[in-house]
VEXMI-854625 format. One line per 2 residues: number of its first residue (from 1); their letters; for each residue x, y, z of C-alpha. Coordinates in pm, 1 decimal, decimal comma, padded with zeros to 6 digits. Layout:
REM residues N
NUM) a) X Y Z ~ ... .
This chain:
REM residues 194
1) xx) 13031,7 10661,6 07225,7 ~ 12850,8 10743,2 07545,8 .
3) xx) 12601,9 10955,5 07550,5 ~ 12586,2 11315,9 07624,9 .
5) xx) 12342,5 11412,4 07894,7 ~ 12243,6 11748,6 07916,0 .
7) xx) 12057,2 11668,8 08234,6 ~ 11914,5 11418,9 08470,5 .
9) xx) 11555,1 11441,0 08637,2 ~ 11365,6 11241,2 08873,9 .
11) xx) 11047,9 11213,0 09001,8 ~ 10938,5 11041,0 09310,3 .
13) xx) 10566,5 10952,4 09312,5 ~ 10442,5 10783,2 09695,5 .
15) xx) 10051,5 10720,7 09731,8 ~ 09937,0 10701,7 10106,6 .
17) xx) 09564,3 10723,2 10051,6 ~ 09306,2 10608,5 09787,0 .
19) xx) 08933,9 10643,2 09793,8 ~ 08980,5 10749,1 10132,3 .
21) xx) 09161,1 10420,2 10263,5 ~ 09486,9 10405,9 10404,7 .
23) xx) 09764,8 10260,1 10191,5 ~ 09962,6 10072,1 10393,4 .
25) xx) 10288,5 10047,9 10289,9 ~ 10258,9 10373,1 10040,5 .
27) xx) 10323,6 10264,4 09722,0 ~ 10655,8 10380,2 09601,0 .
29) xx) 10690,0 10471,9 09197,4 ~ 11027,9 10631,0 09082,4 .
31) xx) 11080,2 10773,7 08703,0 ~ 11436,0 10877,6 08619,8 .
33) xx) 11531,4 11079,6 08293,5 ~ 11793,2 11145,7 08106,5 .
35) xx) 11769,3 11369,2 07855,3 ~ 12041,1 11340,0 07604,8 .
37) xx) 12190,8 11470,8 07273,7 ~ 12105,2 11298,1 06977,8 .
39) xx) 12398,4 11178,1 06769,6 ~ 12170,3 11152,4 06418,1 .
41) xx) 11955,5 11443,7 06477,6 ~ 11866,0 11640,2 06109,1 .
43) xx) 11995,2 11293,9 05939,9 ~ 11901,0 10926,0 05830,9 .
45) xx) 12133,4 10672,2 05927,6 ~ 12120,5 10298,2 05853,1 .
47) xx) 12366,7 10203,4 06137,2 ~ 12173,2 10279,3 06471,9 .
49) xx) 12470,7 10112,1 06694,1 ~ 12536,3 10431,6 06860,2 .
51) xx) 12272,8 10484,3 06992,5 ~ 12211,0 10080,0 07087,6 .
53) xx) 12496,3 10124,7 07314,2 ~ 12383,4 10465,8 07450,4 .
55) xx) 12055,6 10270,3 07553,8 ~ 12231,4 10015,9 07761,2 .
57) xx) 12470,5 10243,2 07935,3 ~ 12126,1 10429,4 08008,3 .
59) xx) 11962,6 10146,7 08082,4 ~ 12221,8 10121,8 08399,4 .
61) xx) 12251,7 10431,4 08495,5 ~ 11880,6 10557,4 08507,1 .
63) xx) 11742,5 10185,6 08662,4 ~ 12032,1 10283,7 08976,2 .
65) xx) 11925,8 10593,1 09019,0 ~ 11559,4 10452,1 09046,0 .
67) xx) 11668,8 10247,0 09295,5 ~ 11857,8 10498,3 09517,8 .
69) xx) 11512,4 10708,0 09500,7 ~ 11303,2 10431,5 09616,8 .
71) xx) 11553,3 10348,9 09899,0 ~ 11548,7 09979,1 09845,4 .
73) xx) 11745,0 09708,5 09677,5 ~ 11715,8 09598,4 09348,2 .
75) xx) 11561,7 09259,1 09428,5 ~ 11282,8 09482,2 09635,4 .
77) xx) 11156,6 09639,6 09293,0 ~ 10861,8 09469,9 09193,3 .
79) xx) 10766,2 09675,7 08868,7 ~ 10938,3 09840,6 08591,5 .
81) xx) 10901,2 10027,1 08239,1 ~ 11106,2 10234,7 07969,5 .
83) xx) 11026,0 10539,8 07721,7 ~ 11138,8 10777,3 07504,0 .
85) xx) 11081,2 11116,9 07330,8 ~ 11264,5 11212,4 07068,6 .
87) xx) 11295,2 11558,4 06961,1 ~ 11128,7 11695,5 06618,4 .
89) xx) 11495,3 11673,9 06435,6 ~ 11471,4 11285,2 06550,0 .
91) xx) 11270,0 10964,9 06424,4 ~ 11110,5 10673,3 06597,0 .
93) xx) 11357,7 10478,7 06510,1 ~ 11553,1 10631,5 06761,7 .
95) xx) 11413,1 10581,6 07060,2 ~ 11391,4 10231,2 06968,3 .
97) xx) 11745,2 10164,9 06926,8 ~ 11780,8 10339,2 07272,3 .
99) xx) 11507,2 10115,6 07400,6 ~ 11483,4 09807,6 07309,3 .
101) xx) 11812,9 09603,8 07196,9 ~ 11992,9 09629,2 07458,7 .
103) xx) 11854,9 09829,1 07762,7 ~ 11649,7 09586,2 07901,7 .
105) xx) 11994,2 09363,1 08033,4 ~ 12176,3 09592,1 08317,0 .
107) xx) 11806,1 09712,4 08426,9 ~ 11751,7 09312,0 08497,0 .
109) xx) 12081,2 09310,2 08661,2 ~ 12083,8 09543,4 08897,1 .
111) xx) 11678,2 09414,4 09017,1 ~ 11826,7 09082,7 09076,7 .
113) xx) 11586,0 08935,9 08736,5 ~ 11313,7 09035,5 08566,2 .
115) xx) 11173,3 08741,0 08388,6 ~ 10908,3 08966,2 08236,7 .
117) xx) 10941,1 09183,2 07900,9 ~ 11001,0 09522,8 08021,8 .
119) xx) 10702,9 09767,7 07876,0 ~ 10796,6 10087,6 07671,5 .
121) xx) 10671,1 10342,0 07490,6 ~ 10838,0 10606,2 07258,9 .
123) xx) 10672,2 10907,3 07111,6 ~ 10775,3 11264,8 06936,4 .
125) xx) 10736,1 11574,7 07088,6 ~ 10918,2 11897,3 07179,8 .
127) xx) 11005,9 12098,5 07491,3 ~ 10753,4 11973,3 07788,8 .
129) xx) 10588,3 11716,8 07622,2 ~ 10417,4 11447,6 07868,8 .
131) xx) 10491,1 11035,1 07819,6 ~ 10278,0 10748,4 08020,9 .
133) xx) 10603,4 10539,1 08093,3 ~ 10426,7 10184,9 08098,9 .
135) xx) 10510,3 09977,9 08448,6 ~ 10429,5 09602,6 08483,7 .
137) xx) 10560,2 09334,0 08725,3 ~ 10939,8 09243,3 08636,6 .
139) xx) 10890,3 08854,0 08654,8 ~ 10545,9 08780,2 08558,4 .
141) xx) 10318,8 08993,0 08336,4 ~ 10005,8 08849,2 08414,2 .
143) xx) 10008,6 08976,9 08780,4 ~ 09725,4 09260,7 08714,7 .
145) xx) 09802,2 09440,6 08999,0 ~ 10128,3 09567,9 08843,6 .
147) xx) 09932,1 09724,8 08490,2 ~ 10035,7 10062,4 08601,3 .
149) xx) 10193,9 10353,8 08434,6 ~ 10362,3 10689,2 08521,6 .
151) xx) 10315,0 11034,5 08383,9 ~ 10635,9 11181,7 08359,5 .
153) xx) 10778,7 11449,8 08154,5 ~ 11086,2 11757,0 08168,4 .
155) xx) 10951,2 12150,8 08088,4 ~ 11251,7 12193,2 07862,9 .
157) xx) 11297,8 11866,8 07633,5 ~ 11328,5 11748,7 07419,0 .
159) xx) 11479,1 11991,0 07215,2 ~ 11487,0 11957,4 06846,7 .
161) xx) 11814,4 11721,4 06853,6 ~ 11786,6 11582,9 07145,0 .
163) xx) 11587,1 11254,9 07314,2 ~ 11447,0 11255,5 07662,3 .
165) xx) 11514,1 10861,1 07833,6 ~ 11298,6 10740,4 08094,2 .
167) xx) 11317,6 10422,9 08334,6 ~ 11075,3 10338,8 08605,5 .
169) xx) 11065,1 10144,6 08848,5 ~ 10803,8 10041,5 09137,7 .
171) xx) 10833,9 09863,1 09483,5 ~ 10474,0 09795,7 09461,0 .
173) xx) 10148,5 09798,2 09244,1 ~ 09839,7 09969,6 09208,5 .
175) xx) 09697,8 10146,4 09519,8 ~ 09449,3 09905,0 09656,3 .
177) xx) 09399,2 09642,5 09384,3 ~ 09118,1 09399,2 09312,3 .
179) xx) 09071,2 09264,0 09021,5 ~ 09220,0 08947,8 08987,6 .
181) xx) 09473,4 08775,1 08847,6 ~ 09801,4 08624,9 08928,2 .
183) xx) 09912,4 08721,7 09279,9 ~ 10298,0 08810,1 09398,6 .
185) xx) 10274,2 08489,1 09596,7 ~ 10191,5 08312,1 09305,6 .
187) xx) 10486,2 08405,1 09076,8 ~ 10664,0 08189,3 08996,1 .
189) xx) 10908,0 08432,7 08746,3 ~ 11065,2 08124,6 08477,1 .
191) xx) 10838,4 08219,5 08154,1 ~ 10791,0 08589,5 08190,8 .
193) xx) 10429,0 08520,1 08189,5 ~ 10325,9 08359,1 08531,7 .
């Protein structure tokens, strides 16, 4: 069954300046959510599939709406992350059957790869409550430069039954990095890692 939004929300996030230095190009961050109804709200269920497929036609959706934010093509993105909050009427267990089975796949397909695990985080929380959606660099996750996250979050959700979805994605890193590691040209994207 897909799942039933009761609203979209997206937040564009472009840094021009840091520690009074120009960034040049300003680094781009996008965070879509959806925040949706949750089919086993108030009940346990051993069978999570619902939801499974609700995260990967998520997944999709919220990574393309990213995308049309930043104004670039997929293969442009350089970083990317998932979370979740589910409402008080929800478990954990939730947002990781939104999250993690199968979500990850059309996010990689519409970026054009993505090598790297994708970096999540799921919480509870009502109405208005704040998530640090994770971002690091889709092919390679020892490129430093990408350990970023975004502070997203929607005034009215979750509500009790529902679960607030986030994707982000990036077309660049950290404002201004220097602290080593792996470097874009360096990537080589085949192991996730380098």
């Amino acid at each position: 069954m897909a799942p039933v939004i009761r609203r979209i929300t997206l937040l564009l996030d472009e840094t021009h300046r840091e520690m009074r230095r120009d960034v040049a190009p300003p680094i781009r961050r996008v965070v879509a959510c959806a925040v949706i109804e949750n089919p086993f709200a108030w009940r346990y269920m051993d069978d999570l599939a619902e939801l499974i497929g609700q995260g990967e036609a998520l997944g999709g959706l919220l990574a393309a709406r990213c995308l049309e934010a930043l104004g670039v093509p997929g293969e442009a993105a350089q970083s990317y992350g998932k979370a979740a909050i589910v409402g008080e009427a929800g478990e954990l267990e939730h947002a990781a059957a939104l999250l993690h089975p199968k979500m990850g796949a059309p996010i990689r397909a519409l970026l054009g790869g993505g090598a790297a695990l994708i970096p999540s985080a799921k919480k509870s929380g009502g109405p208005g409550t704040a998530i640090d959606v994770p971002l690091g660099h889709k092919d390679a996750a020892f490129v430093r430069s990408h350990f970023d996250a975004i502070e997203a979050r929607v005034s009215d959700a979750p509500r009790a039954s529902e679960i607030a979805v986030f994707v982000a994605i990036a077309a660049g890193g950290r404002p201004l990095p220097r602290i080593g590691g792996l470097t874009i040209g360096e990537v080589e994207g085949k192991d996730g890692l380098r």
